[in-house]
N, C-alpha and C positions, 0 to 999 in steps of 0.2 A: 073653032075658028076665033072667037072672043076671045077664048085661052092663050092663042096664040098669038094675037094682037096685043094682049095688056103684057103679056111679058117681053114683048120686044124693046118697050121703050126700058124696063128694067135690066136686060140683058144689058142693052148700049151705054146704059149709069154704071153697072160693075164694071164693064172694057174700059169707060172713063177714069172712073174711078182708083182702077189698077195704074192707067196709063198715069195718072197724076203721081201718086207714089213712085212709078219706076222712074222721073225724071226729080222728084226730090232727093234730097240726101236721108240716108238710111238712118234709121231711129239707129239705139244701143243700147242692148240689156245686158250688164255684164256682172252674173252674178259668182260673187267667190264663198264659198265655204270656210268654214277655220278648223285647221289641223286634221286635214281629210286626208286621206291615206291613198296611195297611187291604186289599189285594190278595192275600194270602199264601196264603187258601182258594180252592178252585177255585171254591165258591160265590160266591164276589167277585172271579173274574174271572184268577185266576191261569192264566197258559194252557200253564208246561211242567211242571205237574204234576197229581196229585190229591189230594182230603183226604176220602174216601168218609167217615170218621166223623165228624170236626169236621162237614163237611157233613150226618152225621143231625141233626145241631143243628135247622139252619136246617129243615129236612124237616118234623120234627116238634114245630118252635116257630114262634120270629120269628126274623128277619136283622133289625138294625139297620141303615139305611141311613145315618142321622146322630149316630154313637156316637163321643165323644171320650174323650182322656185329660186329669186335671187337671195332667201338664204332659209337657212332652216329654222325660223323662228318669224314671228308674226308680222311685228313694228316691219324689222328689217326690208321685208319680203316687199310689204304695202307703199315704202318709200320710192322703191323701185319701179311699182308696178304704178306708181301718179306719177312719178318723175320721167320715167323712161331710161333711166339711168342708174351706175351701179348705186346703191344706196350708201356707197363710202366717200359717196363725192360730199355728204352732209354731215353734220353732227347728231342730227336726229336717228339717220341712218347707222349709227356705233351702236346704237341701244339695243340691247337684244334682252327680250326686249325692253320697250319706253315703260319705267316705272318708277312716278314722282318726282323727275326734275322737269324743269321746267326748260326741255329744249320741242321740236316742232321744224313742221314745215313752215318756211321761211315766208307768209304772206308776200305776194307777188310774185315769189316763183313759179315759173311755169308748169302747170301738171295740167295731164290730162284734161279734166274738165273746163280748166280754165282757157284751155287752146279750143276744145270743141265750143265752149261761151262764144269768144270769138269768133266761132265761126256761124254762130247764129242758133246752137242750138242750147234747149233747155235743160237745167242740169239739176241731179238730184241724188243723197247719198243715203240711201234705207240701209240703217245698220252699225256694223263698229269704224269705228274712228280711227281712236288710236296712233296719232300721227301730233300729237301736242296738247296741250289742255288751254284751257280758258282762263285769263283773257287775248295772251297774243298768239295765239293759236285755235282753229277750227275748220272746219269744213266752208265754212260761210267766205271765208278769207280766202279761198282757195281754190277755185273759181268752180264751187256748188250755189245753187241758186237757193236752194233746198236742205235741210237734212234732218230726218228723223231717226233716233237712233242712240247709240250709245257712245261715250267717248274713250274708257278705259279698254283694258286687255282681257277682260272677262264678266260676264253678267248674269247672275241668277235667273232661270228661264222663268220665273214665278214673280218674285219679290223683286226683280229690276235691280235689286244690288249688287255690290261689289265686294263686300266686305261679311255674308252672310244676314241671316234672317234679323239678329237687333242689334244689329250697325245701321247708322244713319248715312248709308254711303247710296242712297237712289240715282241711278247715272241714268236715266231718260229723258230723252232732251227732242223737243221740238223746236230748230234750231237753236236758237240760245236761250230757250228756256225750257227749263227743267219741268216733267211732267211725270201725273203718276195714270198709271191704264191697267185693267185687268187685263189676264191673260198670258197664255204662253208667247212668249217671244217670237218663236219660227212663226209661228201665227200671224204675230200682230205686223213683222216685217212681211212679211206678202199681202197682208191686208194693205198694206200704207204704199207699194209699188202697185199692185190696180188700182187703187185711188190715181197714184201720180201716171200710169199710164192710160187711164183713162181722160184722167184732165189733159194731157198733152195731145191727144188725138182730136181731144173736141177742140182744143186751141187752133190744132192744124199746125203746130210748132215740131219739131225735128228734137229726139229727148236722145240725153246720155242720162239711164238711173244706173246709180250703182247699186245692188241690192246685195250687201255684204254680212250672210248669216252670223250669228255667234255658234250658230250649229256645225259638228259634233263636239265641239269645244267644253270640255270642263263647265259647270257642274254633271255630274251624270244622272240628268231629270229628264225623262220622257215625257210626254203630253197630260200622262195620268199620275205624275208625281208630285202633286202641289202639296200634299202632308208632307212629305220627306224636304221639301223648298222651306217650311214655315219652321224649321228646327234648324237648319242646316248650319252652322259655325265658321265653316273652313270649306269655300268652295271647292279646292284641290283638293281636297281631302284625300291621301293616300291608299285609304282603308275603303273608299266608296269606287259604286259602278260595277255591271257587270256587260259583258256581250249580250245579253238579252236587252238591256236597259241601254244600250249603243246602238241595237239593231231599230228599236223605237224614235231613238231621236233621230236618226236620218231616214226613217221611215216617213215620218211627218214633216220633215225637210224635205224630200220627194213630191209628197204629197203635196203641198205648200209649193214646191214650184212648178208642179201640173197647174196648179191652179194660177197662178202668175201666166205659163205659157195658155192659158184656154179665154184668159182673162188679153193677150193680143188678141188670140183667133176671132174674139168675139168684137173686137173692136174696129177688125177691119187692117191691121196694123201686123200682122205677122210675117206675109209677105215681104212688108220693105223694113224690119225689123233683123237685125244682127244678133246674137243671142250667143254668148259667151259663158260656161261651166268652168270654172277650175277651184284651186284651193291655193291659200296661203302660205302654206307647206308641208311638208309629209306628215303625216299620220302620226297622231300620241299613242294613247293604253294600248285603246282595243279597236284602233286599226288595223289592215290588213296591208301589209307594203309589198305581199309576195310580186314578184322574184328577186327583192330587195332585201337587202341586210339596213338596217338602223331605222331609228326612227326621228321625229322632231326632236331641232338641236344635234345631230350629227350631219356631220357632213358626207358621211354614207350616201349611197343612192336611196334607200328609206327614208332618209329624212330629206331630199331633196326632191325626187320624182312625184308628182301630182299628176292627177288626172287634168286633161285639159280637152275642151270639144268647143267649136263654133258651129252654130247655124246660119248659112245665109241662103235663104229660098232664091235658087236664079244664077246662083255665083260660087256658092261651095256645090259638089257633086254630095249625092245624099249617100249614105252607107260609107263612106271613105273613111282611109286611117292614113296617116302620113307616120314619116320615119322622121321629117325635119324637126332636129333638137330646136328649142324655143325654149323663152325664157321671158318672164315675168315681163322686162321692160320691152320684150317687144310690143307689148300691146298697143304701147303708145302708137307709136310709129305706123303699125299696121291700122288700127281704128282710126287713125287720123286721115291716113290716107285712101281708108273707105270713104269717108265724109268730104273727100277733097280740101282737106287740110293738110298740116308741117309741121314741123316742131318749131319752138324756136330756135332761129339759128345762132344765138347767143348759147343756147342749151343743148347743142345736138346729141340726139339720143343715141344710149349706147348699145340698144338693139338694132330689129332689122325689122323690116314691113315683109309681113311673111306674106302677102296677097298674091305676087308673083308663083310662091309654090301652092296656094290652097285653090286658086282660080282659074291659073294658066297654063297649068301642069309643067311650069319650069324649074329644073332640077333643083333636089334639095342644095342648099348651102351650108357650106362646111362652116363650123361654129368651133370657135375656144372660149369658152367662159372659164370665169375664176369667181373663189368662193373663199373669203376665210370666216373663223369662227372664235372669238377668244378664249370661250372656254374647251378646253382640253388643248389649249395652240391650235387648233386644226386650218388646216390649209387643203385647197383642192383646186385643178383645171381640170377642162375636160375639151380637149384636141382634139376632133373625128373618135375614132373608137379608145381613145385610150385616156385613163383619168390617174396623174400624181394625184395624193393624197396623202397630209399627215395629221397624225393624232398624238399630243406631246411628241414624245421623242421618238416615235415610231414613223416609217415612213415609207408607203407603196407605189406600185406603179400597176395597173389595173389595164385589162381588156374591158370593159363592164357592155360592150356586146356581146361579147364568146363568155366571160364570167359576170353577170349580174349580181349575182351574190358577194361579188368582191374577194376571193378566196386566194387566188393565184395570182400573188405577189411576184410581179415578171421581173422588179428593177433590174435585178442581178442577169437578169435575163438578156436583156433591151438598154445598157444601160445609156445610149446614147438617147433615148426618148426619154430615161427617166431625167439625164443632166438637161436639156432641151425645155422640157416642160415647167422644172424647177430656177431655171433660167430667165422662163418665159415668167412666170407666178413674181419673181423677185423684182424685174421691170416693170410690173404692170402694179404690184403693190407699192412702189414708190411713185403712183402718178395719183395715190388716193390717197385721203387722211388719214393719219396715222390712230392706230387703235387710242380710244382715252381708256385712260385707268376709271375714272368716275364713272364709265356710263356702266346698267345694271347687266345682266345675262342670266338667263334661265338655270337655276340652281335646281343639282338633284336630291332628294331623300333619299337618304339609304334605303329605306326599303324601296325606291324605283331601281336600284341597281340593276336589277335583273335587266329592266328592260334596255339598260346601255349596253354597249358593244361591246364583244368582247374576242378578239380574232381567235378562236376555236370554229374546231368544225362546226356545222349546223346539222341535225340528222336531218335526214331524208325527207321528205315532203311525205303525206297522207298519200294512200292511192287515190286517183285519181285528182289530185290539189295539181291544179295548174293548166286540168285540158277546160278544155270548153271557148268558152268566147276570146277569152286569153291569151289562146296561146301562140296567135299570131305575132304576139312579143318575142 
């Protein structure tokens, strides 16, 4: 009976306690991957490894089954995805990507976090940058309150450099000041998002972090590779990495964000907590893009298609996959409008607030997006099921529902969908900046040839590549 009396008045503190979170605005953990592969989760089909936590994602939200990036390369994708808009409306946005001049997001322009600041909540960016360099550009300018992390396109998971093991290139930065830390990277960014969401919960303040890995991203260092980090020369190195030493780094990326998600449970904060998985864009080496052809840097569905999943306890249905195609700059629009914010109306985003389809069960929305690419000319839309696409002088017209692999070149077929589409690409690329010759683009080595495109058949898949959790695709 004592038993039962001391726990009453505790029971009535959690009902409280919940009841105060359901009437505030939703925290927002939105973490992205770099150059993760639409396959890379076991929930999508990866079959030599596992991702038990990414995978609570999907458990306990939605699986995106038609989730893109707004382009196939890093810079690009990230302008889009703070901006809410195509990433060609800017100069920063031609980069493909940003390497050594000195362009950026515009301080004062509207992004993401700086419309959630305004709207009262605390903001914070754990991770790469990439979006300008210092001095008139940074996370701080842009409406982060916070950011720890890196600001180039690549980072030794060991040595914190950019330029290998005796180069003086150290890019660790607590905010605007440069710092050095032991430790593996994927580590130390989850270490630095429970710090920040733990401090946010004690404040009682409403947080947007971004927690933005360098993981699976170039160098190819697992947890237990600090000798091979202390030599290293040539982070890209052609000749380095394998699929064992790729299965470890998102193994510990996994890991790392178990512990980030256990690090709400434990705070009381999961509940009214948003929770966001995707990647920057499709998959490098030894990614896995199946039922995709290309990879990062093509404008292929491999190099576009990412994984994407939300959780929201209360408001997304748990176990669910949607068909609604998304894109990068939705996110704006839709996280805004979870936290009862807007974009700016000077800025209006060129997405759409998917919350309508993830909450209300109202029909998907038909989407055309456009994509180009400077290197190889490539151009692409994607109308309901049907995607033009060209690569220099070559030029398709794609099912990529009925053909994902992109094989059955219809133009000749349809050709009033291919003039239509190619019609629609030429309109809508005279309302964006016109490509600069100066800005850089992701160069290939010969010896990556292999892994660029090459329209030949593909043989046949492994027996059994492609049943399992998958193949709802």
């Amino acid at each position: 009976m004592l038993a039962a009396t001391a726990a009453a008045p505790l029971a009535l503190l959690a009902r409280a306690k919940e009841a105060r979170a359901a009437a505030s605005p939703p925290n927002i953990l939105f973490i992205l991957a770099d150059d993760f592969g639409y396959a890379d989760l076991s929930c999508y089909g990866r079959p030599d490894y596992t991702t038990p936590n990414m995978d609570r994602l999907a458990n306990e939200g939605v699986k995106f089954l038609q989730a893109y990036a707004n382009s196939a390369v890093c810079t690009a994708s990230r302008v889009a995805l703070i901006t809410g808009r195509y990433q060609y409306r800017l100069p920063v946005g031609l980069e493909e990507p940003l390497t050594g001049r000195n362009v950026g997001i515009p301080p004062g322009h509207p992004t993401l976090p700086s419309l959630l600041q305004k709207a009262g909540y605390g903001t914070t960016l754990i991770g790469k940058w990439h979006l300008g360099p210092l001095p008139d550009y940074g996370p701080l300018k842009s409406g982060y309150d916070h950011f720890w992390g890196f600001r180039g396109g690549g980072l030794d998971y060991f040595t914190h450099k950019s330029g290998g093991a005796n180069t003086n290139t150290d890019d660790l930065w607590d905010d605007d000041v440069k710092i050095h830390q032991n430790g593996y990277l994927t580590d130390l960014l989850a270490e630095q998002a429970i710090k920040s969401i733990n401090g946010y919960v004690k404040q009682r303040k409403p947080f947007f972090i971004s927690l933005h890995f360098n993981a699976p991203h170039w160098p190819w260092e697992g947890p237990g590779d600090e000798a091979v980090a202390q030599t290293l020369t040539n982070l890209g190195a052609f000749d380095a990495g394998t699929i064992k030493t790729y299965a470890r780094m998102v193994g510990e990326m996994d890991l790392q964000v178990g512990r980030v998600l256990k690090a709400l449970d434990s705070a009381g904060a999961a509940r009214n907590t948003i929770v966001v998985f995707t990647s920057d864009n499709g998959g490098e080496r030894f990614s896995d893009t199946w039922p995709f052809t290309g990879k990062k840097t093509d404008l292929l569905e491999g190099g576009l298609r990412i994984p994407a999943m939300m959780r929201w306890p209360g408001h997304i249905k748990p176990r669910s996959t949607t068909q609604q195609i998304a894109i990068h700059m939705d996110w704006l629009p839709t996280l805004l409008a979870a936290a009862g914010a807007g974009p700016d109306p000077a800025y209006p985003s060129d997405g759409i607030n998917l919350l309508p389809v993830l909450t209300e069960n109202s029909p998907v929305a038909h989407r055309r997006l456009y994509w180009r690419y400077r290197q190889n000319a490539q151009q692409a839309v994607r109308d309901g099921d049907m995607k033009y696409l060209k690569i220099n002088d070559n030029t398709f017209l794609f099912n990529v529902v009925d053909d994902p692999l992109e094989r059955a070149n219809l133009k000749d077929h349809q050709p009033d969908v291919y003039k239509r589409l190619l019609e629609d690409y030429n309109e809508w690329q005279a309302t964006m900046l016109p490509l600069d010759p100066a800005a850089s683009t992701y160069g290939f080595h010969p010896d990556q040839l292999a892994d660029h495109y090459s329209p030949q058949p593909v043989p046949p898949p492994a027996a059994g590549r492609g049943r399992g959790p998958a193949t709802e695709r």
